[in-house]
N, C-alpha and C positions, 0 to 999 in steps of 0.2 A: 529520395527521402532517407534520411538516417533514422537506423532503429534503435530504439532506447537503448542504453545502457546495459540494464537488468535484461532484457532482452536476447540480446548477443551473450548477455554471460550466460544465462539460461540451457543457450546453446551446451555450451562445454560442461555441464554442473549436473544436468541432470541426464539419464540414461533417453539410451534411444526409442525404446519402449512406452515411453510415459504419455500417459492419456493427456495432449494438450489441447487447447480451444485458442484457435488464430487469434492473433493479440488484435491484428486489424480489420474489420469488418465495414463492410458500407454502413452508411452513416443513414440514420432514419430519424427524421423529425419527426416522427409521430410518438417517437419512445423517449425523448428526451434526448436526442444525440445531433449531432452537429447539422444543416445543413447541408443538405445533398452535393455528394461531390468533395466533400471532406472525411478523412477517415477517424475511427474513435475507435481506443483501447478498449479491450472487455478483459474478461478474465482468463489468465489460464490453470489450468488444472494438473497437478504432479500426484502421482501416484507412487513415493519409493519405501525404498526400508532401509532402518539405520542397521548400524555396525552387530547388531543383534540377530538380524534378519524380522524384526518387527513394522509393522505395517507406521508410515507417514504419508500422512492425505494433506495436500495445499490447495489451495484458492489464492490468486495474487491478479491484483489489478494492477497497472503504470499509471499513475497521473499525469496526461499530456501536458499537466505547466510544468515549467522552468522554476525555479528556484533560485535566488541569488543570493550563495550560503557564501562567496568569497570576497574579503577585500583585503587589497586593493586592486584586483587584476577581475573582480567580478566574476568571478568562477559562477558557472550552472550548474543544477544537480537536477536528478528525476528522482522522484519519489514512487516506491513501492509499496503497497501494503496487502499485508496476507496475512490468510486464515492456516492454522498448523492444529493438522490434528494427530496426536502421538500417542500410545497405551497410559501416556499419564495425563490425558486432557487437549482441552484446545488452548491456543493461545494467539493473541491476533496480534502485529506487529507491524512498526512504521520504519523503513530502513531508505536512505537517502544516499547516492551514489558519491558525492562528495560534502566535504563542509561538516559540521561537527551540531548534535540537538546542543541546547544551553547548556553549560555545564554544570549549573547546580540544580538538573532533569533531576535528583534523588527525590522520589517524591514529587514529582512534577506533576503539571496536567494541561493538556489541550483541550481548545474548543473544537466541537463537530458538529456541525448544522448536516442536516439530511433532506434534500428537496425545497430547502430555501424553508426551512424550519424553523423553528429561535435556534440559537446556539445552544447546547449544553456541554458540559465539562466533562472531560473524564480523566481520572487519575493513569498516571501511567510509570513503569519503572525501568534501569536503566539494563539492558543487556549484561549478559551474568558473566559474560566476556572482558566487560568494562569497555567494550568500543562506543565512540561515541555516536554515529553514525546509524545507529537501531534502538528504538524503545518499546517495551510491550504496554499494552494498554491492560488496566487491573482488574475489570469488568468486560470479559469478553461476554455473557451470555445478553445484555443488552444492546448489546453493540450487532450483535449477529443479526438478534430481532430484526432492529431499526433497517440491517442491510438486507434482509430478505426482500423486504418491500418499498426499498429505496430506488429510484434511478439514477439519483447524485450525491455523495457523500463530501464537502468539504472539511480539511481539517488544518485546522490554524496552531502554528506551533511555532516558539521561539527558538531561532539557530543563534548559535556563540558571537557575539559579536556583530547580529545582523538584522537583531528583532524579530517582530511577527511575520511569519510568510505564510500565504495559504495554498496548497493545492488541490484539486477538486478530481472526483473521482469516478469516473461512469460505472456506477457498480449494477445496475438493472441486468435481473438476471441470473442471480447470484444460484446457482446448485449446492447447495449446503445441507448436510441431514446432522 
């Protein structure tokens, strides 16, 4: 089995040290995760410091779907999303291994159902990089909530040229203070 994307990067990006939590773990129907005998992402956890020596805390789960953010040759992408917490706030973020969010995301907004919930909206902006590939979402303090007590997080968002895609997210479990 090949490992995500984000995964493998993971490897080389963050220090050897860092407090992680197996991305794959047996799978348990009783918690909302796949049928026995299949594996499912959870979270992992980074513990580093920026260029300042200042503390950054993550939380990041993989979305097991596929994406199909390219055409014509149908390119797949994985979806990542994580919690960052930095001496100036949290901030929670959707970053996608290929393929581009829409490109007039200024101001944009995704749908996100939690547990087969209704949909709700939330506003989101675009990376201060300008890349297109990462958006943060504007209201993290609701969004945490909803995941504390969540075991499924889908979130539906339009790629450049390829419409609504949704990837869904095993997030139960979630260690966040």
């Amino acid at each position: 089995m090949m490992k995500p994307f984000f995964y493998c990067l993971s490897l080389f990006l963050l220090p050897p040290d860092v407090n992680k939590v197996p991305l794959f773990r047996e799978a348990d129907p009783a918690h909302g995760q796949p049928p026995s005998g299949r594996r499912a992402e959870t979270w992992l956890y980074a513990k580093t410091s920026d260029r300042q020596g200042k503390p950054i805390e993550k939380a990041s789960v993989i979305s097991p779907d596929r994406l199909n953010v390219g055409f014509p040759d149908n390119t797949v992408a994985t979806a990542l999303f994580t919690l960052r917490r930095t001496g100036n706030g949290t901030t929670a973020y959707l970053q996608v291994s290929q393929g581009q969010f829409n490109s007039s995301y200024q101001g944009g907004s995704v749908r996100i159902r939690f547990d087969g919930q209704p949909w709700k909206t939330y506003a989101y902006s675009p990376a201060a990089n300008g890349t297109g590939t990462t958006i943060f979402f504007d209201a993290v303090a609701p969004l945490i909530a909803q995941l504390k007590s969540a075991r499924r997080m889908t979130i539906e968002v339009v790629f450049n040229g390829q419409g609504r895609q949704q990837a869904s997210f095993p997030v139960a479990g979630l260690r966040w203070k």
